[in-house]
N, C-alpha and C positions, 0 to 999 in steps of 0.2 A: 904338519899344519897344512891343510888347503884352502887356499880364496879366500885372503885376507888376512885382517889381524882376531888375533885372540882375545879373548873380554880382557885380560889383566892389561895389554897394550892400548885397548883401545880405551878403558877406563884410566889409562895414564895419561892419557892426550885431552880429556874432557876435563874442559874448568869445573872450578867447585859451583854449585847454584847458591851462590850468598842469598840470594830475593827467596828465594824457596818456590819461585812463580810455580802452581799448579794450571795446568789448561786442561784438565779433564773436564770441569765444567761445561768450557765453553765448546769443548770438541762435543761433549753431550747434548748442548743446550742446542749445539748447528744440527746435528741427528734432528733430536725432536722437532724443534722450527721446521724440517723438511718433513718431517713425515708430519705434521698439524698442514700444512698447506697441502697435502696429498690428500691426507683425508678431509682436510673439509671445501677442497675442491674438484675429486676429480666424479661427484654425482649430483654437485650442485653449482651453479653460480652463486657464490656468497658476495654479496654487496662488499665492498673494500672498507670499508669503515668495521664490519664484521668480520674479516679476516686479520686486521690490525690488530683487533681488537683478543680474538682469540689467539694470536701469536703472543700478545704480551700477557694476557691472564694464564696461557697454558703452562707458561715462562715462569711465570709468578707460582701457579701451584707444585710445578716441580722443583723450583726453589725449595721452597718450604717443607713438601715430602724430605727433599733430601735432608735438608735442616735435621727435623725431626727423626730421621732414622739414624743422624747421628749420634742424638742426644738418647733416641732408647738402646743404641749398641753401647754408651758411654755406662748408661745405668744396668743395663745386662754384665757388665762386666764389675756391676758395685761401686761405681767412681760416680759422686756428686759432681753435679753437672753446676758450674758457677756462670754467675753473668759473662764474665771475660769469655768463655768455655763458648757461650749461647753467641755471641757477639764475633766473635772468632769465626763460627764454623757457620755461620750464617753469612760472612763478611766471603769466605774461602767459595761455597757454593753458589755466591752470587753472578758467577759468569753464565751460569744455567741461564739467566733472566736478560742478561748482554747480548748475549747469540742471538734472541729475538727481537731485539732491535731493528739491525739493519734488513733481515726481509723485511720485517713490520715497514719501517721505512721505505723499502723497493716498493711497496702493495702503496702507502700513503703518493708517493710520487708518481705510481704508473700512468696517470691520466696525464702530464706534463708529456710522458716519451708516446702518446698516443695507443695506448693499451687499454682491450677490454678488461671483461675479469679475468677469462683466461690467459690473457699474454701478463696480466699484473701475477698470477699466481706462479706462472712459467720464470718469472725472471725473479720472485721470491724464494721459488725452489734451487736456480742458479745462483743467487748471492750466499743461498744457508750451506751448498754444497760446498760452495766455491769457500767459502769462511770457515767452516770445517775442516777442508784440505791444509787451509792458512793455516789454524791454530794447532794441527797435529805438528805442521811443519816445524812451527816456531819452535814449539815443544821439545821436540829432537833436536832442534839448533841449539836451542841451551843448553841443553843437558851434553853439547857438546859432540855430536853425532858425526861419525864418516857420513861421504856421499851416499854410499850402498842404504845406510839404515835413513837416510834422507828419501829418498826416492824410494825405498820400500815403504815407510808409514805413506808416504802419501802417493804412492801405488794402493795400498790397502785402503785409506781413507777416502781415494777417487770412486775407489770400486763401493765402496758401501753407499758413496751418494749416488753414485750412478743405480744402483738395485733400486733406491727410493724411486728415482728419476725412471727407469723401468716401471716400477708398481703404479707409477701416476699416468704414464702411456697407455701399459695395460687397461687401466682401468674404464680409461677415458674412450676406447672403443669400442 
């Protein structure tokens, strides 16, 4: 054995997830929200009621994409797809649409902390990063994680907000 414990040990230490909490969602929905504020700011000034506004519709359609590719993986597979089924997995991928929240919100408030559009879209991109890093974390804490595998997901989820956070630097000179 080297550096650490073995799956079977370390799945003996992890509580059950009775909630069944999934945060794939929301870890996706913090992705997209940063990379929607990359693109639809780093070759324009988009007025902030325009950047709200697209954080929560882009929210909204990939909710629904994902919805719906559930329901045709359900029917590919020959299983009738019931309301409960449609209401469930609609219910499941709705953090897709949460994640865009709070930048929506950082971009609604930046004119309080005295921010153009570009320091409102800078501090939209730090909260969807920053909320991303959150939700992988959580994610691993339930599911009852060592430190090691704590600090590794959000070593790797730091580093994929920070490539966004690169791509909108780049671009921007």
């Amino acid at each position: 054995m080297t550096g650490g414990t073995n799956d079977e040990d370390s799945a003996a230490h992890r509580p059950p997830d009775t909630a069944q909490t999934d945060y794939t969602g929301a870890i996706y929905g913090s992705l997209l929200a940063a990379s929607v504020v990359v693109g639809a700011s780093t070759h324009s000034e988009y007025p902030r009621l325009q950047l709200v506004l697209l954080l929560l519709c882009t929210g909204v359609v990939f909710w629904a994409a994902h919805a719906y590719a559930n329901f045709v993986g359900d029917r590919l597979r020959h299983e009738p797809v019931t309301r409960h089924e449609i209401w469930d997995v609609c219910a499941r991928e709705w953090p897709i649409v949460q994640a865009a929240v709070l930048p929506a919100a950082a971009v609604a408030i930046s004119p309080l902390l005295n921010l153009g559009p570009r320091g409102a879209a800078w501090l939209a991109l730090g909260v969807a990063v920053t909320q991303q890093v959150m939700w992988a974390s959580a994610a691993v804490l339930r599911a009852g994680a060592s430190r090691w595998e704590l600090v590794s997901v959000g070593t790797v989820n730091l580093a994929l907000g920070l490539i966004i956070v690169a791509v909108k630097a780049a671009l921007q000179h």
